[in-house]
N, C-alpha and C positions, 0 to 999 in steps of 0.2 A: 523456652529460651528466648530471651529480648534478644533482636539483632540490629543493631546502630551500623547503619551508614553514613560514612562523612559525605559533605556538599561540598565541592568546588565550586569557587565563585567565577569565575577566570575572567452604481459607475452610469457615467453616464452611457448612452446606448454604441457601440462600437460597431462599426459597419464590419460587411463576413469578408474581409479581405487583411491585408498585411496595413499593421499600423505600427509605426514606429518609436520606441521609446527610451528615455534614459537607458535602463539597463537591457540591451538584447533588442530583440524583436518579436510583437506580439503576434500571434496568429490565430486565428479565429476558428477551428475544427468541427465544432457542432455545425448544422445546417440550418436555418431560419424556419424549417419546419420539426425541427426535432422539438420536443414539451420537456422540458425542465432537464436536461440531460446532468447527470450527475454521476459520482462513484466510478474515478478517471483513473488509467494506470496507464504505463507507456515504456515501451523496450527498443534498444538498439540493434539494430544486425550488427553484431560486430565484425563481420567480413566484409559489411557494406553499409558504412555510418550513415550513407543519404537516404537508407531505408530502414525507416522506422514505425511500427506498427503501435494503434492508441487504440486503448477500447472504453466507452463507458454505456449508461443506461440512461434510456431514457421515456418516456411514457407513449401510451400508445395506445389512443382513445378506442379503437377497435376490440382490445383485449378483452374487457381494458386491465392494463395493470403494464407494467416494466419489461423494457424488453432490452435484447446487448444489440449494439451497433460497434463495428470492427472499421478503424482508418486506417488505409496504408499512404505513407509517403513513401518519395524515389526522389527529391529533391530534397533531402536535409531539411524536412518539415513545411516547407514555406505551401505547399500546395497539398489536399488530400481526397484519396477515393473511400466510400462510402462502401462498407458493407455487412449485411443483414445473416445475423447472427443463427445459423439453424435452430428451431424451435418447432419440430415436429410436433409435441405433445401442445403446443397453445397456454404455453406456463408463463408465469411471470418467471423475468429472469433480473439477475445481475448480480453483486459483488464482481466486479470483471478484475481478471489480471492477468497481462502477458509479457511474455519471457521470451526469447531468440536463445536456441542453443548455439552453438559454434559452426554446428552444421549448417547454417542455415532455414533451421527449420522454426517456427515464431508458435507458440502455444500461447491459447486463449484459455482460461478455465474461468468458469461462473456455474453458480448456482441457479435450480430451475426447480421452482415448486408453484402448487396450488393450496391452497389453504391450510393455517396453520395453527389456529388453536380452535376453530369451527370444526367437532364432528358431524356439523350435520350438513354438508358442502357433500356435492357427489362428486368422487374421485379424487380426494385430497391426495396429494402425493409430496416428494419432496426428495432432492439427486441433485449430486454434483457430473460435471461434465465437465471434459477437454477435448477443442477441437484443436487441427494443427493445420498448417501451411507449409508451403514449401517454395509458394514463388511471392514471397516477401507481403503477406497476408493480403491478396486480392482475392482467393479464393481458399477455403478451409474446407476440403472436401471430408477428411477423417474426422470423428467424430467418437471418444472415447468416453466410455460408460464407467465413473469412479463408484458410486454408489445410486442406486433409485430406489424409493420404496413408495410402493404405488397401493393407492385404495387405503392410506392410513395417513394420518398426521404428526402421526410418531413413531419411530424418533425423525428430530429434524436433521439436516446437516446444515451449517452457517460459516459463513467468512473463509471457503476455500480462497490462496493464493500460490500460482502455479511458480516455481522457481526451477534453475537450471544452472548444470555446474559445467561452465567453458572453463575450466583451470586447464591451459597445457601439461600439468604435472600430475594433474590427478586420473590414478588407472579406475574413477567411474566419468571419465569427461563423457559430456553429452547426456547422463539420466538426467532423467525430470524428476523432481519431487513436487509434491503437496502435502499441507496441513492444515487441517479444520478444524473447527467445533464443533462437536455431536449433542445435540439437546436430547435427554430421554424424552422430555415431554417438553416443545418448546410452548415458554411463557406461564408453567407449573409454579405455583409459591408452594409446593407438596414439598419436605424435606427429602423425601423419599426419591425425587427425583434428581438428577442431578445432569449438567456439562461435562465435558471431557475432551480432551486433545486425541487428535487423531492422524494418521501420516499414513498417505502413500508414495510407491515410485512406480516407474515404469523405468524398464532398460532399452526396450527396443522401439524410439525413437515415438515416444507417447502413443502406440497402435495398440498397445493394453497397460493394466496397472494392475499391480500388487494389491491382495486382500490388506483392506485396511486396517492398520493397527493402531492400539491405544498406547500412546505416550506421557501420559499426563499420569502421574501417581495420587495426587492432589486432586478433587473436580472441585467445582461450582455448582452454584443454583440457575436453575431456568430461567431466570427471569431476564437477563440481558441486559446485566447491568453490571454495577463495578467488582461485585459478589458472584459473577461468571466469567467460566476462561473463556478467554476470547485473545484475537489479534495475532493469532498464529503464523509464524512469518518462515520461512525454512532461508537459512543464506548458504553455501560453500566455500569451503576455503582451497587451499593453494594446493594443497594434497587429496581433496578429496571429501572433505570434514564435513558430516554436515550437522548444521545448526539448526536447533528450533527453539524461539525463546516465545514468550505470550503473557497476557496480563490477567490478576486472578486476585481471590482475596487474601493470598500472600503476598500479593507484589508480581515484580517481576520474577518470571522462571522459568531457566536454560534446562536445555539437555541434549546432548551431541551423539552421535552416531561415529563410526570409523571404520564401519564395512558396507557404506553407499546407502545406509538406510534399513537396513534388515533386524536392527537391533541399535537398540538407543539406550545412555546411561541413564542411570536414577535421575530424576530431575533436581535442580535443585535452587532457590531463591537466592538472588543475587543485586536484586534493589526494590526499591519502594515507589510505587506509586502513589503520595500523597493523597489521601482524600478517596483514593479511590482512581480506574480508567474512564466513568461514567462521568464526564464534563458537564461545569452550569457554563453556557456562553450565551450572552444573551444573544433574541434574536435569530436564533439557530435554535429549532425544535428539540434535536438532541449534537450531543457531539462527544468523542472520544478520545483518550490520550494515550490508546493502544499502542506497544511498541513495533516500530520497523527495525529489522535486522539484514545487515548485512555485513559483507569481507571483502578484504583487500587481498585482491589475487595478483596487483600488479607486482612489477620486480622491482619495485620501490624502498624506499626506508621499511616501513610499515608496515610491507608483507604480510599475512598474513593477520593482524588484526581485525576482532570482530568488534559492531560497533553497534550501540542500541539507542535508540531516538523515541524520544516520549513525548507527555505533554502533563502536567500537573500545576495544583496549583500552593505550594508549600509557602510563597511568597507574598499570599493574598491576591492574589488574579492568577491565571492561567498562563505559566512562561513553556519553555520549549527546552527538553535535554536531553543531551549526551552523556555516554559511557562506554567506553571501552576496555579489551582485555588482549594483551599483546603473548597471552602465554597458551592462547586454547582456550580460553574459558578457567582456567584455574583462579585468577585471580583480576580483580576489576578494579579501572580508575573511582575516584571521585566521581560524583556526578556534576558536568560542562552545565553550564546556561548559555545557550546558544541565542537567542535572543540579545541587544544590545541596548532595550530601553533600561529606565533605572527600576530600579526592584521596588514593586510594591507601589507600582503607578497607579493602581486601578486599570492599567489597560491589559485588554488580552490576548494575547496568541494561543492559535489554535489549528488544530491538520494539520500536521505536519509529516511531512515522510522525506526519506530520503534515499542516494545514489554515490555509493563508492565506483569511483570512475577506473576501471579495470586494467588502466592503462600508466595512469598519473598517479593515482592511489590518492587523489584530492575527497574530501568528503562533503557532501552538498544536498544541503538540505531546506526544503522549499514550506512556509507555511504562511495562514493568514493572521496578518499584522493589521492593529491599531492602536501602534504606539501613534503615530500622529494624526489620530484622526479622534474624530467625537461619538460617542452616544455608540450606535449599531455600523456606522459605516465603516468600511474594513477594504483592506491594501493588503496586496501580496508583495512577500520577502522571500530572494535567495539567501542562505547564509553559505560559508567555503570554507575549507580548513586545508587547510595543503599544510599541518604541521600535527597530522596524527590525531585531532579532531581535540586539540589541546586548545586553538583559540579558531574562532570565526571574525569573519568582517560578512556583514550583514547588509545587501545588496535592494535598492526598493525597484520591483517590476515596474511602479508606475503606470498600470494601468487604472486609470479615472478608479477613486476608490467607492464603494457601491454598498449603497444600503440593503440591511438583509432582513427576511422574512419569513418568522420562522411556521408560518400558514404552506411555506413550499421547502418538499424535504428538500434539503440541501447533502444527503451522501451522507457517508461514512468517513473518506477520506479522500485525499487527492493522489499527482503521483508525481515521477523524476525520474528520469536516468542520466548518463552522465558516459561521455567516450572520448578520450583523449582531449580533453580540455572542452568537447562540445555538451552543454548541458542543456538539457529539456525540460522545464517541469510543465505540470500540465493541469490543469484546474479546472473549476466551476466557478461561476460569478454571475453577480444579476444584472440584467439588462434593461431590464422595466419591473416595476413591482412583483409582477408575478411571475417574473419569465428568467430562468435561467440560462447561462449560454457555457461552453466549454471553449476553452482557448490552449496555447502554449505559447510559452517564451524560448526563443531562439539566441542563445548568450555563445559564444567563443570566446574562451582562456585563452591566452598563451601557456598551455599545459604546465602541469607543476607549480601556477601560480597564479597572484590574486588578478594579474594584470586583463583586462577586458578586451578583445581585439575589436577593432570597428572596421 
């Protein structure tokens, strides 16, 4: 069966301190010793907005290979502590993502292996992990074991991201979920092998998790590209709901839960990724246009709406979209362009993720922009929708925009959250040819709208 979806159309070197600019305020998070720090995510307390935890990877000549470094702020971002990610076994780590429940408590999950298509490596292994906090991530003493498979290089596990349901109205508030990609064999062109969606929870406060289950009806191939599932995102909604949606060689595909995760619907396609999630950008080694998902839990219009953010390139370059579904997932808008250059510029956006704000129910989504710039050099953009993610006004960071290198990996993705009109997004940028650095922007709404506070 054909299935037709309509389109709606609708740096230079920065010192490590506070620098100021058009939109927000920039702040510098990585450390001058960190090596190419990349693959950022970033969460709010929401019992205590001025603390906010950011985690990403960065290289680690002793390893050598990739290791997770965890920030905490206690001042609304502007200042941050450093801290070193457990890594008992001496793995490469990262994919990082973390999440604040309601309680207070901030989960980190990343991935930690050692060799992956080498059998001939001593002790290939390959395990997802959650550690947790409790005093607003200066220390992560717990330490939770999703899956390890040790002394093999198969199967792999990829692109764990940890999520968390603060709904006041939902009787699972506080579980943690996650969802990954299972390679039987990762980096196999064998037919015989294949990808697949995988989901856990825990209920008691991420101290253990649930035998991992398979979601995905549909797999992929090994190879890690636009013909594998990948980009698995779990979001919650107002009752409880939870969502997993991911990108594959059908497209986009949802499939929801409605008893906290124990059992999930048939999956089922619900949009298109043009061309594929496997992005050409130049400049940028690889790059992705896997979707983010999230929901609006606040007591707003919008309530409950889930909302899905991509990146494709149907218009001849790489633009940035939205879609959403106000009934459950039964039924979906058109797909938004969120982006505001004109179609089919030759310029390209790319990374993009986003942050429904829990409170305002604005939707806010951060990626890298060069609509006005030349060649490889590239500017980050906020875009906002405070009207159900029907229209955006598209916002320039302004920070010195920066040529890129695709000789140094640049991540997977970046990150954003968003709380009562304060919005954080958080990045990767280059600082000198070969050196990347990690920052955030510090932006204040006037909640529920487009207005900027200074």
């Amino acid at each position: 069966m054909k299935i037709i979806f309509k389109i709606g159309i609708s740096l230079t070197l920065l010192i490590p301190s506070l620098v100021f600019s058009q939109t927000g305020k920039i702040v510098r998070i990585s450390k001058t010793e960190d090596i190419n720090p990349a693959e950022t995510s970033i969460s709010i307390n929401p019992n205590n907005p001025e603390n906010i935890v950011a985690a990403f990877l960065s290289y680690d000549n002793k390893l050598p290979g990739y290791i997770d470094n965890t920030y905490s702020s206690f001042d609304g971002g502007l200042t941050w502590k450093e801290v070193r990610t457990d890594n008992p076994e001496k793995r490469i780590q990262g994919d990082d993502a973390v999440a604040f429940c309601d309680d207070n408590i901030v989960f980190h999950s990343y991935l930690s292996f050692y060799g992956l298509e080498n059998e001939n490596l001593k002790q290939p292994s390959s395990g997802i992990f959650i550690s947790s906090s409790k005093d607003g991530g200066l220390t992560f003493p717990v330490r939770a074991v999703l899956v390890d498979h040790i002394n093999t290089s198969a199967p792999m596990e990829d692109k764990p991201y940890v999520a968390t349901d603060n709904s006041d109205s939902s009787k699972f508030r506080n579980n943690v979920y996650i969802a990954w990609t299972h390679f039987q064999q990762y980096g196999s062109r064998s037919s015989s092998d294949s990808s697949q969606i995988y989901f856990s929870r825990s209920i008691d406060s991420g101290k253990t998790f649930s035998p991992a289950i398979r979601i995905s009806t549909t797999g992929g191939d090994c190879r890690d590209s636009s013909n594998t599932v990948e980009g698995a995102i779990t979001s919650t909604g107002p009752n409880g709901e939870v969502y997993v949606v991911w990108a594959g060689p059908k497209g986009l595909v949802f499939t929801e839960s409605l008893d906290g995760g124990k059992s999930f619907s048939t999956e089922k396609v619900i949009g298109y990724i043009y061309h594929g999630w496997d992005s050409d950008i130049s400049g940028i080694d690889r790059a992705n246009g896997m979707p983010v998902t999230k929901t609006d839990i606040s007591n707003g219009k919008y309530r409950g709406s889930i909302y899905i953010n991509w990146a494709d390139d149907r218009f001849g370059d790489n633009d940035i979209f939205l879609k959403y579904s106000r009934d459950r997932g039964k039924t979906w808008s058109n797909d938004i362009r969120v982006n505001d250059d004109k179609m089919n510029n030759g310029k390209q956006q790319f990374f993009s993720w986003m942050a429904v704000d829990p409170i305002d129910g604005s939707v806010n989504i951060v990626f890298y922009d060069r609509k006005n710039t030349d060649g490889n050099m590239t500017a980050v953009t906020l875009a906002r929708s405070v009207d159900g993610g029907n229209s955006f006004i598209n916002y320039n960071l302004n920070i010195p925009p920066f040529d890129c290198n695709k000789n140094i990996f640049f991540g997977d993705y970046t990150g954003i959250d968003a709380y009562n009109g304060f919005v954080i997004p958080i990045f990767m940028h280059f600082v000198e040819r070969k050196k990347l650095a990690v920052s955030a922007a510090l932006i204040h709404f006037k909640a529920g709208t487009l207005d900027e506070l200074k």
